[in-house]
N, C-alpha and C positions, 0 to 999 in steps of 0.2 A: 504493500500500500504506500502511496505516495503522502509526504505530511507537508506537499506545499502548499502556501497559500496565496493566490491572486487576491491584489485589490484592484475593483471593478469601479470608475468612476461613480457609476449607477447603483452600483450592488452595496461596494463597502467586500470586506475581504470574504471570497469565495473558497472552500478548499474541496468543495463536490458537485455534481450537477446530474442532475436526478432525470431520465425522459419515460414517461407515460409511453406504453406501447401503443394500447388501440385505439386508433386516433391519430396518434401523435407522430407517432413511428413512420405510419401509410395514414394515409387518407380513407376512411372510411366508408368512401362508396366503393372502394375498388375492390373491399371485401363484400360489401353489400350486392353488387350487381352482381357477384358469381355464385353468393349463396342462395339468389331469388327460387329454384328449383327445388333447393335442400329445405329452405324454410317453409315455403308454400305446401312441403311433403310432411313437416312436422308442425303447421301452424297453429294448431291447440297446443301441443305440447308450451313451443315457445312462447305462446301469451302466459301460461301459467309459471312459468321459468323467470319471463320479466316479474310478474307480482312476487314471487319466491323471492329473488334477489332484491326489491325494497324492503322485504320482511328483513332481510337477511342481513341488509345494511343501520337497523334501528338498534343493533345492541353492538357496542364497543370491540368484546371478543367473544371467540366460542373455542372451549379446550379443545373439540375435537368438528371442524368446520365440516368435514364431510359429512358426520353423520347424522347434525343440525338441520343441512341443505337436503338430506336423504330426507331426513324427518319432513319436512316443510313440504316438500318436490309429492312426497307418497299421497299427502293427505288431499293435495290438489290435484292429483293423477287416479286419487284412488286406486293404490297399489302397494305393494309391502316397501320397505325403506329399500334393502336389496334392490327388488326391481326400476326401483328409481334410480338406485346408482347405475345401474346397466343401460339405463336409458339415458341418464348422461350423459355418462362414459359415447355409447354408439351416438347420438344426436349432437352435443356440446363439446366435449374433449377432444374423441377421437374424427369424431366427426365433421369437424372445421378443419381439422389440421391441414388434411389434402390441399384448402384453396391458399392458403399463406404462402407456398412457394409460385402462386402464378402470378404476383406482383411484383413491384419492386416498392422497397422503402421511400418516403419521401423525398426528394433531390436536395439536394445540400446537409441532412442531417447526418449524413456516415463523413461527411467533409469536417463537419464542424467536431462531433467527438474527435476526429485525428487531432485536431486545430487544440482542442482542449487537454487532449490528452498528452499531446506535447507539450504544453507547457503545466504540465504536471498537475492537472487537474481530476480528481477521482470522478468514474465514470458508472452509474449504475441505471438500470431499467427494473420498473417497476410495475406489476400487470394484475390485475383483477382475475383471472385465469393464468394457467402454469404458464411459464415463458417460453416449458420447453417445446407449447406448443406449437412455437415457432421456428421451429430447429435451430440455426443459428440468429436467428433474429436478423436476417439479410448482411451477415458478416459483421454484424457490431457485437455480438456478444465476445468475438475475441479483444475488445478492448474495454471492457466493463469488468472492476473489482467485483462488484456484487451485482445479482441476478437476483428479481424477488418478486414470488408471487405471491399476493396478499391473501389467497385460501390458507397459503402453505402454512402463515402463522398465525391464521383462526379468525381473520379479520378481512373486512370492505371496507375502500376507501368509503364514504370520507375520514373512518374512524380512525382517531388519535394514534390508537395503538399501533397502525399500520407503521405511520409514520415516524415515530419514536422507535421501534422496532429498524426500519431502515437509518436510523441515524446512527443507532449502536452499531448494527451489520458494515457502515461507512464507518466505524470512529470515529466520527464529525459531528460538531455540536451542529445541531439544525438552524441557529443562526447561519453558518456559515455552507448550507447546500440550497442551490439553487435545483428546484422543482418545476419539470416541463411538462406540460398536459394541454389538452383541448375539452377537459369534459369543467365548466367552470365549478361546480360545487366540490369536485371531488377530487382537480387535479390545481386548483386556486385555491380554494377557501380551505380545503382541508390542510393540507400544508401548511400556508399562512396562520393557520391556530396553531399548528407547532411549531410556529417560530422561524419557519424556513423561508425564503425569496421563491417568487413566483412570475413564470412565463406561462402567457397565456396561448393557446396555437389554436388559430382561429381557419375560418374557412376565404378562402378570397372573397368571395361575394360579400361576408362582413368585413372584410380589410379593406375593399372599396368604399364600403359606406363608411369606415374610419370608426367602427363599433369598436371599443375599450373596454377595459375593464375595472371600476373603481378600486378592486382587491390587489390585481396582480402590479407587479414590480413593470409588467412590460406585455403589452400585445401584439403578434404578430402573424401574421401569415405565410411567409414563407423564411425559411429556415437563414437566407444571407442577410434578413433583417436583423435577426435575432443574434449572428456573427460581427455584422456590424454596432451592433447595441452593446455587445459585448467588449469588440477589439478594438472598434475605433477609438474607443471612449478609454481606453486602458491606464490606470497610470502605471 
């Protein structure tokens, strides 16, 4: 682990920078347009899975997160918890993973972690679903200290725990990591209660109409804004 520290004109001193996978990573219709057949094939399931996961995000932590979502998933599937996790599993886990390799990441975001990680900046991604379900996460996972999915330690963003948990996993006080995301409540506000600097990653058609965010440290659309916002400004 790297123990240096940038100071960011904007930021005030940096020593990690945090990027939200889905969303953030890719662009979110480029998963959305290839799963239109896979969802329309599970469309009950998945409306029930959405309500599931706001349940799922109203309490802090759960010692044991799969078997909570088993619980929750059964009782609105009317099925045993078992049978829930296997439908998961085939629908949501294993079942997305095929379309992740037929995109490419964001343009500029695999530039900018080099750009960061050379000048000694810790690099980690953080996903509401396993990371691994992205294999390598379009070649950034080989430049990321930590890798971390929020089931994995019992928790949904927006909740605290997520994020204190990723500070310790970083050794970095949460004053000093910078938190990337596009989902405003959970990848802004939730962070920002722990203490940590926040990028917001917005969609072009809000970066046109010049949409901000009162929370985040910084709004942006595409990823040489947010290089710029960064390096130009350096001291």
């Amino acid at each position: 682990m790297y123990n240096k520290v940038v100071y960011f004109k904007n930021l005030g001193e940096i020593k990690a920078v945090t990027f939200d996978i889905d969303g953030t990573l890719y662009r979110e219709h480029k998963l959305n347009f290839r799963i239109i057949p896979h969802f329309l094939r599970h469309i009950v399931f998945f409306s029930k899975y959405g309500i599931a996961r706001k349940e799922l995000r109203k309490v802090d932590f759960y010692p044991d997160f799969e078997k909570a979502q088993a619980e929750i998933m059964s009782k609105k599937l009317k099925c045993s918890p078992e049978k829930a996790i296997e439908k998961l599993n085939h629908i949501v886990y294993t079942g997305l993973k095929k379309y992740f390799p037929r995109f490419n990441a964001c343009k500029g975001v695999k530039e900018l972690i080099q750009k960061l990680k050379q000048n000694g900046i810790k690099i980690a991604v953080l996903s509401d679903f396993p990371p691994e379900q992205k294999g390598d996460i379009w070649g950034i996972k080989d430049y990321c200290d930590v890798v971390l999915g929020s089931e994995e330690i019992g928790a949904l963003k927006p909740s605290p725990y997520v994020f204190t948990t990723l500070a310790k996993k970083l050794n970095t006080p949460a004053e000093e990591i910078l938190y990337v995301g596009n989902h405003h409540e959970y990848d802004v506000i939730g962070p920002k209660k722990a203490g940590m600097k926040a990028a917001w990653f917005i969609s072009p058609l809000k970066g046109w109409f010049n949409k901000k965010s009162k929370n985040a440290d910084f709004t942006f659309y595409h990823y040489n804004q947010l290089e710029k916002y960064l390096f130009d400004n350096n001291l």
